[in-house]
C-alpha positions as CSV (number, residue, x, y, z in Angstrom):
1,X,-89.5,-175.4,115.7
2,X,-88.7,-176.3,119.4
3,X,-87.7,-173.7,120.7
4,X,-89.2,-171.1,123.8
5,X,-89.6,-168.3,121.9
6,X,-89.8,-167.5,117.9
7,X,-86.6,-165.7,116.6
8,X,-87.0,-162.4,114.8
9,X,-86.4,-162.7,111.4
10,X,-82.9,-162.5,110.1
11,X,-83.7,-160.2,107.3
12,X,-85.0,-157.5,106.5
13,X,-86.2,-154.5,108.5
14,X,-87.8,-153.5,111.7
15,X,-86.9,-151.7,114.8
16,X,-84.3,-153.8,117.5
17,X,-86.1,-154.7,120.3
18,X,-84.0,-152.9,122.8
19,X,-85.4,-149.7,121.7
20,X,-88.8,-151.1,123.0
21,X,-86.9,-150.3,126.1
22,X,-86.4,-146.6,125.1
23,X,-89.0,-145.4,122.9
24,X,-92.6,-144.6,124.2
25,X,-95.7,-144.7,121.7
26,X,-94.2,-147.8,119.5
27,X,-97.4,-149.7,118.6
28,X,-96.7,-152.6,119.7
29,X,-98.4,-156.0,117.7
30,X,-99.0,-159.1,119.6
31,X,-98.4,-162.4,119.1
32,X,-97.3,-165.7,120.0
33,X,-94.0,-166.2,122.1
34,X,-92.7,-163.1,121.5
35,X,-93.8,-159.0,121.5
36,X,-93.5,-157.8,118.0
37,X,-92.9,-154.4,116.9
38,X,-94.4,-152.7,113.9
39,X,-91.7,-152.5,111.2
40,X,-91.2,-149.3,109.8
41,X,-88.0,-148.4,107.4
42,X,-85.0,-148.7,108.5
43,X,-82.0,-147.6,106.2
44,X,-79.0,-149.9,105.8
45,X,-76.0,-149.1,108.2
46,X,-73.4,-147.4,105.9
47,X,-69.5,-148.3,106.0
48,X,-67.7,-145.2,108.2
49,X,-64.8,-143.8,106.8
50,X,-62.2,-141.9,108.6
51,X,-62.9,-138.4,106.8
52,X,-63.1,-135.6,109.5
53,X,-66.4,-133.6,109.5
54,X,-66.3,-129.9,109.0
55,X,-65.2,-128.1,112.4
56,X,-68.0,-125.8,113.9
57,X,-67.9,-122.0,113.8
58,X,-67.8,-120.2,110.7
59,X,-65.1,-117.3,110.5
60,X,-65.6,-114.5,112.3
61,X,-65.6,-110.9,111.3
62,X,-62.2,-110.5,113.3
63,X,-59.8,-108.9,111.0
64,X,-56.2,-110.8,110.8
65,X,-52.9,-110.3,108.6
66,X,-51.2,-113.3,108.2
67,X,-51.3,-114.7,111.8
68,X,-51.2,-111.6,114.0
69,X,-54.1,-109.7,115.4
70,X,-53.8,-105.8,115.8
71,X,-54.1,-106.5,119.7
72,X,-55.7,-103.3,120.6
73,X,-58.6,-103.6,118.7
74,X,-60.0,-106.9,119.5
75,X,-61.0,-108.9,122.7
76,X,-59.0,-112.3,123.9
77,X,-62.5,-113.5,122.2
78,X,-62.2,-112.1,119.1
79,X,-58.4,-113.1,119.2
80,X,-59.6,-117.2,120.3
81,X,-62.6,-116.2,117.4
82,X,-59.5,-116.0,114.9
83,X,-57.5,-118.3,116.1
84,X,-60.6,-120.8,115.6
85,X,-60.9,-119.6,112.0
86,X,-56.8,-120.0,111.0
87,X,-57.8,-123.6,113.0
88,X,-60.9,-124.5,110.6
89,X,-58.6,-123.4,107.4
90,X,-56.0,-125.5,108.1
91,X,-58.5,-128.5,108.9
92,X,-60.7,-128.2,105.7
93,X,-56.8,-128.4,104.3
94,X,-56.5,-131.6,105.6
95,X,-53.8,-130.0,108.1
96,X,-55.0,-131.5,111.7
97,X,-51.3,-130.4,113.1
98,X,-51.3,-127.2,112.7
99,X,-55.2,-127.3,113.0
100,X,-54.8,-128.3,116.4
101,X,-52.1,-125.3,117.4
102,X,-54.7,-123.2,116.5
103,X,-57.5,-124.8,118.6
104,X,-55.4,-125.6,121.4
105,X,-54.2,-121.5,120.9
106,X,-57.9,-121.0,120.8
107,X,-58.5,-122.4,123.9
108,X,-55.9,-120.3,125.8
109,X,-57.2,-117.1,124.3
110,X,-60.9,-118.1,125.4
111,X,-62.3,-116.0,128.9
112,X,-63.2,-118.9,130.8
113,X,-66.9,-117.9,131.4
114,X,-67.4,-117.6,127.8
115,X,-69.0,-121.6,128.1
116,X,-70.3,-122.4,124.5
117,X,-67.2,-120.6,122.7
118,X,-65.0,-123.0,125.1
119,X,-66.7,-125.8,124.2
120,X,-67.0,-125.6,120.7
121,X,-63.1,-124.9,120.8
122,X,-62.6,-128.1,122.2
123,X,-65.5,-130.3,120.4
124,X,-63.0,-128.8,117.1
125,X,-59.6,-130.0,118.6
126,X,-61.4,-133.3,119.3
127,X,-62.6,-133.7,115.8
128,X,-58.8,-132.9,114.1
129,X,-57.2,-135.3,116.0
130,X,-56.7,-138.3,113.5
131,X,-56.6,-142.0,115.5
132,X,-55.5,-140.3,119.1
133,X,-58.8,-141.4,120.9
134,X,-57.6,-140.8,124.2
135,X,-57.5,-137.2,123.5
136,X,-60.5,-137.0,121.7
137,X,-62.3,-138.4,124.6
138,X,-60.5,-136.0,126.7
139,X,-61.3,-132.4,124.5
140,X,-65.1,-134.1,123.8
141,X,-65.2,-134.4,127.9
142,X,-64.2,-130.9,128.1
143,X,-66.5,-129.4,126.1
144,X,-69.3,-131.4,127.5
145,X,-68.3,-130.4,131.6
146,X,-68.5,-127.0,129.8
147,X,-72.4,-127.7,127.8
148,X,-73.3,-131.0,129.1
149,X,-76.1,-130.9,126.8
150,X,-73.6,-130.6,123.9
151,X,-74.8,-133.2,121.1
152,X,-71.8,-133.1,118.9
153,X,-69.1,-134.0,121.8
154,X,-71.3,-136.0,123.3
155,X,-71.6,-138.6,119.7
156,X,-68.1,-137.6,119.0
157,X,-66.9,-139.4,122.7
158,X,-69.2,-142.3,122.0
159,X,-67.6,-143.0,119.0
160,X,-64.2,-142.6,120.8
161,X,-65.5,-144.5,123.5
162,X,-66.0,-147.7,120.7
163,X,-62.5,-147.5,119.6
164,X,-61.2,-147.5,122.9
165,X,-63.4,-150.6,123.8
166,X,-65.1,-148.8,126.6
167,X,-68.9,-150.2,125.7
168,X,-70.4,-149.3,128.7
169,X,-68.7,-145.2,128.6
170,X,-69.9,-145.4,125.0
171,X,-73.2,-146.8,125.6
172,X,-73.9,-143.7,127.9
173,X,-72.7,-141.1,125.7
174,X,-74.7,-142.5,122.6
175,X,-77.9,-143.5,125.2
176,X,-77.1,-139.4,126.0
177,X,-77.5,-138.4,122.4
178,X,-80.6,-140.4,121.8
179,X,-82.6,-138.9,124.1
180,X,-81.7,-135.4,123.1
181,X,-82.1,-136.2,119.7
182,X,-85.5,-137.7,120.2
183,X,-84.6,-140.9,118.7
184,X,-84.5,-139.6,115.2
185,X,-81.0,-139.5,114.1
186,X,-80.2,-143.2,112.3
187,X,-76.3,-142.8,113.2
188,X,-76.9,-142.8,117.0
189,X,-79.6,-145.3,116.9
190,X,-77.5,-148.0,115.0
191,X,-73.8,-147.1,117.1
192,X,-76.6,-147.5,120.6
193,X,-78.0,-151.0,118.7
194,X,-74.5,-151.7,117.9
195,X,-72.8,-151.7,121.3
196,X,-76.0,-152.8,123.1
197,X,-75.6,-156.4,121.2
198,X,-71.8,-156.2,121.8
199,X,-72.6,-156.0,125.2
200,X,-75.6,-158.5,125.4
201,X,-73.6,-161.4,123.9
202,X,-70.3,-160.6,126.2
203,X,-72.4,-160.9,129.1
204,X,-74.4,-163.7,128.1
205,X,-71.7,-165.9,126.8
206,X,-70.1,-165.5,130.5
207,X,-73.4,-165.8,132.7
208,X,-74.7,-168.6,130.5
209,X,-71.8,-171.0,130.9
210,X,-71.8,-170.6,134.6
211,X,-75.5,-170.8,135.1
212,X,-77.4,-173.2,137.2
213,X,-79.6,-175.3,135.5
214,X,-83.2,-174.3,135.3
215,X,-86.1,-176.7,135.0
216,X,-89.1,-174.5,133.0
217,X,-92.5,-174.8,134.7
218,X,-94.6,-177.8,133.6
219,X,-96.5,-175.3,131.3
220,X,-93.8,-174.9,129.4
221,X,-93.1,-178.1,129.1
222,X,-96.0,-179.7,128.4
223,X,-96.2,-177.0,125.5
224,X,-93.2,-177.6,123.9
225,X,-93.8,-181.5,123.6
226,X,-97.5,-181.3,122.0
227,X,-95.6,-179.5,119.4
228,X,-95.2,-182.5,118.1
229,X,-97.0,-185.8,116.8
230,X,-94.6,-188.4,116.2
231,X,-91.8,-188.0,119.0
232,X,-91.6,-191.4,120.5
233,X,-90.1,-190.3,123.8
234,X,-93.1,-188.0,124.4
235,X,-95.7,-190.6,124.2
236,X,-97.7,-192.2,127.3
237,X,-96.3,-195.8,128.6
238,X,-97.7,-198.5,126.6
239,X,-99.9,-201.3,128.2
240,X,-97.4,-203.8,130.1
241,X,-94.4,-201.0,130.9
242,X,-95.8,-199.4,133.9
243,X,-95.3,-202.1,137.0
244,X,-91.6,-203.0,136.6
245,X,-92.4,-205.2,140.1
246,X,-95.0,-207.4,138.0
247,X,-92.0,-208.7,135.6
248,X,-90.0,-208.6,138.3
249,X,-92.6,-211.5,139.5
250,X,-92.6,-212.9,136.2
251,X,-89.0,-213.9,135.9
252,X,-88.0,-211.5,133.5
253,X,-85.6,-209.7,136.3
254,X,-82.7,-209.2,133.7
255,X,-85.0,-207.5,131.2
256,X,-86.4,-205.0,134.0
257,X,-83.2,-204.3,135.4
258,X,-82.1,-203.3,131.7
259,X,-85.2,-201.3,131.0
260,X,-86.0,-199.6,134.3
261,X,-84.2,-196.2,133.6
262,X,-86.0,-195.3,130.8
263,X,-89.6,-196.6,132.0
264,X,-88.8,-195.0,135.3
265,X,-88.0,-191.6,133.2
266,X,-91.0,-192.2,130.9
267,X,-93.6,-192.6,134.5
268,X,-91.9,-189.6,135.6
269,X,-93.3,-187.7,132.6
270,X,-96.6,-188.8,133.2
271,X,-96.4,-187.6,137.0
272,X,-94.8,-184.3,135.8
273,X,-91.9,-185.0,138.1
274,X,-89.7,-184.0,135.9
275,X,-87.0,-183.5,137.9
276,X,-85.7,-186.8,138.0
277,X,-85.8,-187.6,134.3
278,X,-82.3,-186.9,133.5
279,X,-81.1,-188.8,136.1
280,X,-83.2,-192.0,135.3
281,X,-82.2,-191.8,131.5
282,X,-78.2,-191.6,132.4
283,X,-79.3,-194.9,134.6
284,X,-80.2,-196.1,131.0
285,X,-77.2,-194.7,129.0
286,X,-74.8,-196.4,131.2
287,X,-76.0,-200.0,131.2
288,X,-76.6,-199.6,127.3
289,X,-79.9,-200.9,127.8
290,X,-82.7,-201.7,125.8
291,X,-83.8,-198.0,125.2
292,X,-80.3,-196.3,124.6
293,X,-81.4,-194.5,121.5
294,X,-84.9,-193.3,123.4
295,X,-82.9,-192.7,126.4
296,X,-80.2,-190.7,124.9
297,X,-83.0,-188.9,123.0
298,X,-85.4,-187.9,125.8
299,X,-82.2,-186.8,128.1
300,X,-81.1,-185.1,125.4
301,X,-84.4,-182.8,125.1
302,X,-84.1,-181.9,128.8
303,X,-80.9,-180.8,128.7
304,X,-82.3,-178.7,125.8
305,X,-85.3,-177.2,127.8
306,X,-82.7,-176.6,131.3
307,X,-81.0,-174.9,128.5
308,X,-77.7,-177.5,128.8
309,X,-77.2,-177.5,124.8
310,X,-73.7,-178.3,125.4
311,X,-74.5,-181.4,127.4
312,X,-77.7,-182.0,124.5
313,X,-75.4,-181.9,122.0
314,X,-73.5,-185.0,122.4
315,X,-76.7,-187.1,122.8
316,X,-78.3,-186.0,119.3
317,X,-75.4,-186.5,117.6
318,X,-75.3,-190.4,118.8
319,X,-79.1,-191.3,118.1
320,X,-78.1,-189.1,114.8
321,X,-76.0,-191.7,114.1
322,X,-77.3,-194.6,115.3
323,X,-78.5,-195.9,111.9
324,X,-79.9,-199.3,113.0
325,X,-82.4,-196.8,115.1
326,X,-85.4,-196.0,114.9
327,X,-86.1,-193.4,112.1
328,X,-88.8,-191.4,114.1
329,X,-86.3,-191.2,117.1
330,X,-83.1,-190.1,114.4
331,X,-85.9,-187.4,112.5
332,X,-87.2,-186.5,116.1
333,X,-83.1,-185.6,116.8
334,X,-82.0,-184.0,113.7
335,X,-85.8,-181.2,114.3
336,X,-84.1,-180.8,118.0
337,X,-80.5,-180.5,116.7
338,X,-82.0,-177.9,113.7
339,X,-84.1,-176.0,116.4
340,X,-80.8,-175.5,118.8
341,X,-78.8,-174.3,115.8
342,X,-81.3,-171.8,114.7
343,X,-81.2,-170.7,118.5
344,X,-77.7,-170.4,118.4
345,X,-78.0,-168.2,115.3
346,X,-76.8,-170.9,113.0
347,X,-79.2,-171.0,110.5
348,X,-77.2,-173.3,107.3
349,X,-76.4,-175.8,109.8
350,X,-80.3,-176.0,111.1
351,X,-81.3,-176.0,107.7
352,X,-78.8,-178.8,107.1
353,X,-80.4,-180.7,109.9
354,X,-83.3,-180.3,109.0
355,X,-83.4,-181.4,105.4
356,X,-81.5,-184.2,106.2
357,X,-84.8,-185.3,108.4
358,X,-86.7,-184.9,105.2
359,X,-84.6,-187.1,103.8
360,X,-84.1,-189.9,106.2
361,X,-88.4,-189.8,107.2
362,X,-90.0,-188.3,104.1
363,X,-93.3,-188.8,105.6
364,X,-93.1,-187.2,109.0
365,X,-95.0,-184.3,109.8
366,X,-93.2,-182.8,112.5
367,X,-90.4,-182.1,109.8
368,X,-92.3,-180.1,107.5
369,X,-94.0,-178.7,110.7
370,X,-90.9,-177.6,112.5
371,X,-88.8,-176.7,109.1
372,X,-91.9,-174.6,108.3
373,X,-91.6,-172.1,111.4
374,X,-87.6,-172.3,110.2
375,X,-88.5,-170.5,107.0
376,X,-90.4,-168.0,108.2
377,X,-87.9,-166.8,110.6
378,X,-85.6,-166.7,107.5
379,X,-88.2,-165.0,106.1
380,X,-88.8,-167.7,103.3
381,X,-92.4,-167.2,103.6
382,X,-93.3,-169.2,100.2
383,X,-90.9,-172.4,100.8
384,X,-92.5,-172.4,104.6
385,X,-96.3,-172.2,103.2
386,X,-95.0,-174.8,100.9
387,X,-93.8,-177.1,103.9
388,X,-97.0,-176.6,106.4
389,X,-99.0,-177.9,102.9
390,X,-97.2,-181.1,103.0
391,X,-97.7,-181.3,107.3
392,X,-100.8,-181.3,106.4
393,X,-101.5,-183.5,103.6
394,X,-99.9,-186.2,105.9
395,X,-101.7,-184.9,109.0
396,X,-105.1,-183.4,107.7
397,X,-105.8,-182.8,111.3
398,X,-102.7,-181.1,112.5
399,X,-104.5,-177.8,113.5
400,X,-101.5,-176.4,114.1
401,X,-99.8,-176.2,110.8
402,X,-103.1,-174.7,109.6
403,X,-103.1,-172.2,112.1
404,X,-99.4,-171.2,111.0
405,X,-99.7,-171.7,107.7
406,X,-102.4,-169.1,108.0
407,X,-100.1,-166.6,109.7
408,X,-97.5,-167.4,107.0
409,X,-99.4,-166.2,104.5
410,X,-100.8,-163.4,106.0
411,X,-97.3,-161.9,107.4
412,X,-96.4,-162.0,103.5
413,X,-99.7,-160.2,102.5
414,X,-98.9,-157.7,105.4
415,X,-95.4,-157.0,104.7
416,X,-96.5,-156.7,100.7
417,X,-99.4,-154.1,101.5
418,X,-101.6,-156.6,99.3
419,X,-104.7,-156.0,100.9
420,X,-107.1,-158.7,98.9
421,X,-104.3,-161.1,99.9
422,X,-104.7,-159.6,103.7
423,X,-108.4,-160.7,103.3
424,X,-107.9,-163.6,102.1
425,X,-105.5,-164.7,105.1
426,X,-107.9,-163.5,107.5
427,X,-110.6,-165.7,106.2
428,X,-108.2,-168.7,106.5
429,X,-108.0,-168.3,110.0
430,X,-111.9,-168.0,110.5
431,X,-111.7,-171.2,108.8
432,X,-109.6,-172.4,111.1
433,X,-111.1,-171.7,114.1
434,X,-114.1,-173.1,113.2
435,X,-112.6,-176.3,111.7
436,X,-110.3,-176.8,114.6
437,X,-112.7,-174.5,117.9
438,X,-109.9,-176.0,120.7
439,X,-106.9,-175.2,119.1
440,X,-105.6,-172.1,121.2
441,X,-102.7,-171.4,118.9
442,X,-105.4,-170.6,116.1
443,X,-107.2,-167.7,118.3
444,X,-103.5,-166.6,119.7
445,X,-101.9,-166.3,115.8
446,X,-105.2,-164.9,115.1
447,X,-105.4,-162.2,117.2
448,X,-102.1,-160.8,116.4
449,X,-102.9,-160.7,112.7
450,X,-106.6,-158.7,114.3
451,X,-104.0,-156.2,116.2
452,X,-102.0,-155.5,112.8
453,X,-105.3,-154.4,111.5
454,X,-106.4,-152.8,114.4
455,X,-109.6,-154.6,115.1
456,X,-108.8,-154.6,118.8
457,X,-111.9,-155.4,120.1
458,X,-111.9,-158.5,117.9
459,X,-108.4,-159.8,118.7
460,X,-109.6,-159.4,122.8
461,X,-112.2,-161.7,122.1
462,X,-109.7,-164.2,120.8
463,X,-107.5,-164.1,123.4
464,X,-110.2,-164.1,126.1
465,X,-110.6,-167.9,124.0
466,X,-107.0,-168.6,124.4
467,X,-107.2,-168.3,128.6
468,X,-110.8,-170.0,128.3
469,X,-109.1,-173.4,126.5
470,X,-105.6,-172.7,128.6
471,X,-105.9,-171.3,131.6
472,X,-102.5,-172.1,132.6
473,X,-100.8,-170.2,129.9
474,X,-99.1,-167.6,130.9
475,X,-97.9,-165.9,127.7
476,X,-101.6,-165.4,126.4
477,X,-102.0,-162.9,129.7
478,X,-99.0,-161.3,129.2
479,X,-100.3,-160.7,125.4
480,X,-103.7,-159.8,126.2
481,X,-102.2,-157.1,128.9
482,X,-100.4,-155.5,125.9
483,X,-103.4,-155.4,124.5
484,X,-104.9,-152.9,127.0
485,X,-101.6,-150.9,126.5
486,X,-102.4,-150.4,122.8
487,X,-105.8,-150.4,122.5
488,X,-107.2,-148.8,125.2
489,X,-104.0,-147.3,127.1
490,X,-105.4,-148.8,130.0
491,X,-102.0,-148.9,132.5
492,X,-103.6,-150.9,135.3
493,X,-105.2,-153.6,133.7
494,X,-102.4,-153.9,131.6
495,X,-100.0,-154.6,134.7
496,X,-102.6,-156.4,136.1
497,X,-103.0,-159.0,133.6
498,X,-99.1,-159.8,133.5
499,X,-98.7,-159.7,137.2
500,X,-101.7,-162.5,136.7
501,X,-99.1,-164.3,134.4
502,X,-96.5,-164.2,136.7
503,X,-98.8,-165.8,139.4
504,X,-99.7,-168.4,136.9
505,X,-95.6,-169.0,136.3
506,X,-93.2,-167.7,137.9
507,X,-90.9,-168.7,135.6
508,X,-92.1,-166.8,132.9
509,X,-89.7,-164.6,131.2
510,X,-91.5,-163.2,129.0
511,X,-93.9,-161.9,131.2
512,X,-90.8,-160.4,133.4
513,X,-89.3,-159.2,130.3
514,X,-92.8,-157.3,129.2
515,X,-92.4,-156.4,132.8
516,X,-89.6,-154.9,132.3
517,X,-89.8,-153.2,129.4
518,X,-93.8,-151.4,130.4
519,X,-91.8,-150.2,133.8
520,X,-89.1,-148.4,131.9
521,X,-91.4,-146.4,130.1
522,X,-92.9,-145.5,133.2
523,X,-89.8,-144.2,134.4
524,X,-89.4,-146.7,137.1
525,X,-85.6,-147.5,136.0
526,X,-84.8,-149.7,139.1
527,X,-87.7,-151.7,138.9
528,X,-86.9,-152.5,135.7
529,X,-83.7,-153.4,136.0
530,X,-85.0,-155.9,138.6
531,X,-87.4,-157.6,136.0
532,X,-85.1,-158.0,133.4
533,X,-82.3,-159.7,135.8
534,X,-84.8,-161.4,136.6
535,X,-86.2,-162.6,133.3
536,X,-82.2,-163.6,132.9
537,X,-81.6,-165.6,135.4
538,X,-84.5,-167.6,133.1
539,X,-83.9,-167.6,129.8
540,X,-83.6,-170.4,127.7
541,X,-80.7,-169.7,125.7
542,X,-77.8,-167.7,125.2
543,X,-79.5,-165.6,122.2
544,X,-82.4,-164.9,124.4
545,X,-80.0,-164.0,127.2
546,X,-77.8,-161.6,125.1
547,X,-81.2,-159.7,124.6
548,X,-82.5,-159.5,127.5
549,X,-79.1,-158.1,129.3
550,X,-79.4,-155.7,126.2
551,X,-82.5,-154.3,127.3
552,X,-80.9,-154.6,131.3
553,X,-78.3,-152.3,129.9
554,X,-80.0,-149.6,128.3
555,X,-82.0,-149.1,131.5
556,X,-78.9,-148.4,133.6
557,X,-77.8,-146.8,130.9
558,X,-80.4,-144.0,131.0
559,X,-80.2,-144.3,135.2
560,X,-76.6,-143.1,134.4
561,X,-77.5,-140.4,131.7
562,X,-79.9,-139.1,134.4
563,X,-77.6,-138.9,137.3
564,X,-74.9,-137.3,134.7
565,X,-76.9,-135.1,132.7
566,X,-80.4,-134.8,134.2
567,X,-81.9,-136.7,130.7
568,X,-84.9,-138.8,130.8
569,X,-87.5,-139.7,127.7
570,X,-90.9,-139.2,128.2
571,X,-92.6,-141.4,130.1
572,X,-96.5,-143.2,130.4
């Protein structure tokens, strides 16, 4: 698929990558374009109903008649201690009115330096008030001011909080809870995942309409375009286009005039001055020239890689339907258009896209290539094995597909604990590497499937072959500095090696996002915040985006919790 990073699967389990930004000591797998997590089980988030909890506090030994006390023989605790119990009756009764008399009566009765007894008082007034979230957030407030370390009042005001539409006052309280709860507790982890996303995709959908428009680094580019074979656009000038000034000698003014846009975009390729391609092909688009479709097509993709898919939108859908086009440069559109949608988490209408490129050009590759990489992040893993087997009975040599087929099947052996099968897949990509010794991919895909089984030493080697045949490749250092991290919990060369990717590009966001993410652990809150704005001010697409503000906020979220409550997780 063309896109800058693979998308996590849309099924199934596995932990949200925010949480990398939390947790310390999550093994942490590597692979290509993206840091996976290992999965481990994740129960299904539960529909909440409205039913009240039971209060805290079970009765006291405080003797009472009806509702008076004998006043001389108890303390104004005992007597708050009673009123409490008349206050938990009436709320296992399903009475929060009266309930609440009592609590509130509770409250009055309480000495003031009697802390816990206050604050469970109030965390039970909070909890009997039915759809009044204002003064929930007000009793939960109290009894945390009173024992700021109070769990209950603390998840009870985050959940407040929500209903109230206050995501960043929620996002606090639950960030609070997760920490003193060590992460373990599935209600606060899914209400922190929750809002986190809400958040994410609120920010993003504002910052990416107004953003300026990025060019990636050549890199990048030239990566994305050798993922395929048989896009037109992407392929050198043939023998005559070069010297427009030679036709122009010739007498064939009126055809160079027509042409010159796209040629002129097409040498600007070639001289990595890609800058100026846009530009050239809009030259082309207006006078309607001779190369409209490739025109429209290769403007089109750079709007998709400044990550302008409203402005790439329009110009996929015309060489779509352009039918007296060519049918490489209407497949080439429809894998583009099906990549974007899958992007923008539309995954019937990539699907859509992408079988109708099947359809139209039965026999190219870069369909079954691209639609193969689909179905694994749909987690089809059988239909995509089935599609990188038909890449590559019409490209025998597309090392590529073989080197994701490979990883195809062995994510399913992996995810089925079939171990023979596990074998079996790791063979394939010996095979591969030896069929195909310059295809970095191979090593890269390779050497996460070596991490999964822990052969560390092993995958190190591979990735030391990934820099050796790409140099320039950013992502492989930032992968091989996880590495260290994991296998040898080696801190300095870890940073090292994706401070080395940075250097390489510094418009890397992955590498600022790994960045990022290694620096919260440590502690170092601000200087993470500063990679991941950083890492957002590059990403490639609003989905990405949403993420990465996602982990942003559940840094300043625990710089917050910190201030407030003196709360930190563990660190390196």
């Amino acid at each position: 698929m063309a896109a800058s990073k693979p998308v996590e699967p849309q099924t199934g389990g596995g932990l949200p990558r925010w949480q990398l930004a939390l947790l310390v000591g999550t093994p942490i797998v590597l692979g290509v374009g993206a840091v996976y997590l290992w999965n481990r089980s994740r129960a299904k988030e539960k529909k909440r109903n409205e039913e009240r909890k039971t209060p805290e506090g079970g009765s006291s030994p405080v003797s009472v008649a009806g509702n008076s006390l004998n006043n001389t023989a108890v303390s104004p605790l005992d007597r708050a201690q009673a009123a409490k119990n008349r206050g938990n009756k009436y709320f296992k009764a399903g009475k929060y009115e009266q309930a609440i008399q009592c609590y509130t009566e509770a409250i009055s009765l309480c000495p003031k330096e009697q802390k816990g007894d206050l604050s469970t008082f109030f965390q039970n007034r909070a909890a009997a008030y039915e759809q009044q979230w204002s003064e929930v957030v007000h009793d939960c407030s109290r009894a945390v001011e009173l024992n700021p370390r109070y769990v209950k009042a603390l998840f009870r005001r985050a959940k407040a909080q929500e209903r109230l539409d206050n995501k960043k006052e929620c996002l606090e309280d639950v960030t609070a809870v997760c920490i003193l709860e060590s992460f373990q507790n599935q209600q606060s982890m899914l209400l922190a995942d929750k809002v986190l996303k809400l958040l994410g995709k609120e920010k993003a959908k504002e910052k990416y309409k107004n953003r300026e428009p990025l060019m990636p680094s050549p890199q990048f580019i030239k990566s994305y375009f050798s993922s395929f074979t048989e896009d037109i656009i992407s392929q050198p000038l043939q023998k005559g286009e070069k010297k427009d000034e030679d036709k122009d000698k010739e007498g064939e003014t009126a055809e160079v005039t027509e042409s010159s846009g796209y040629l002129k975009a097409k040498q600007y390729m070639e001289e990595e001055n890609y800058d100026k391609i846009i530009s050239e092909c809009t030259k082309e688009v207006e006078l309607r020239g001779k190369y409209l479709a490739e025109a429209l097509l290769l403007r089109a993709t750079f709007y998709l890689l400044i990550g302008n898919a409203a402005a790439a939108q329009p110009d996929l859908d015309q060489v779509i339907n352009m039918e007296n086009a060519n049918v490489k440069l209407r497949a080439n559109a429809l894998i583009k258009r099906g990549s974007m949608y899958m992007q923008q988490q539309q995954p019937n209408l990539s699907t859509q896209d992408f079988n109708l490129a099947a359809e139209i050009d039965p026999n190219n590759a870069d369909v079954y290539h691209h639609r193969g990489q689909l179905k694994i992040l749909l987690d089809q893993v059988e239909e995509a094995v089935s599609d990188f087997d038909k890449c590559i009975s019409l490209r025998p040599d597309s090392a590529l597909a073989q080197a994701q087929k490979c990883f195809a099947l062995y994510r399913q052996a992996y995810t089925g604990s079939n171990s023979s099968q596990v074998q079996t897949a790791m063979d394939g990509f010996e095979d591969v590497i030896r069929r195909f010794p310059k295809c970095a991919e191979g090593y890269a895909l390779y050497a996460q499937a070596l991490t999964d089984q822990q052969q560390f030493g092993k995958a190190d080697e591979m990735y030391d072959k990934c820099i050796e045949l790409e140099p320039d490749n950013a992502t492989t250092y930032v992968h091989k500095g996880l590495l260290q991290l994991q296998w040898k919990q080696d801190l300095d060369l870890g940073l090292e090696l994706i401070s080395k990717a940075i250097e390489i590009d510094n418009k890397c966001d992955f590498a600022y996002e790994t960045m990022g993410t290694i620096e919260v652990q440590r502690g170092n809150l601000d200087k993470a915040i500063d990679m991941f704005n950083k890492a957002i001010n590059l990403a490639k697409s609003e989905m990405e985006m949403a993420h990465l503000y996602s982990l942003c906020d559940a840094a300043y979220a625990q710089t917050e919790v910190a201030k407030k409550y003196g709360l930190k997780p563990p660190t390196l």
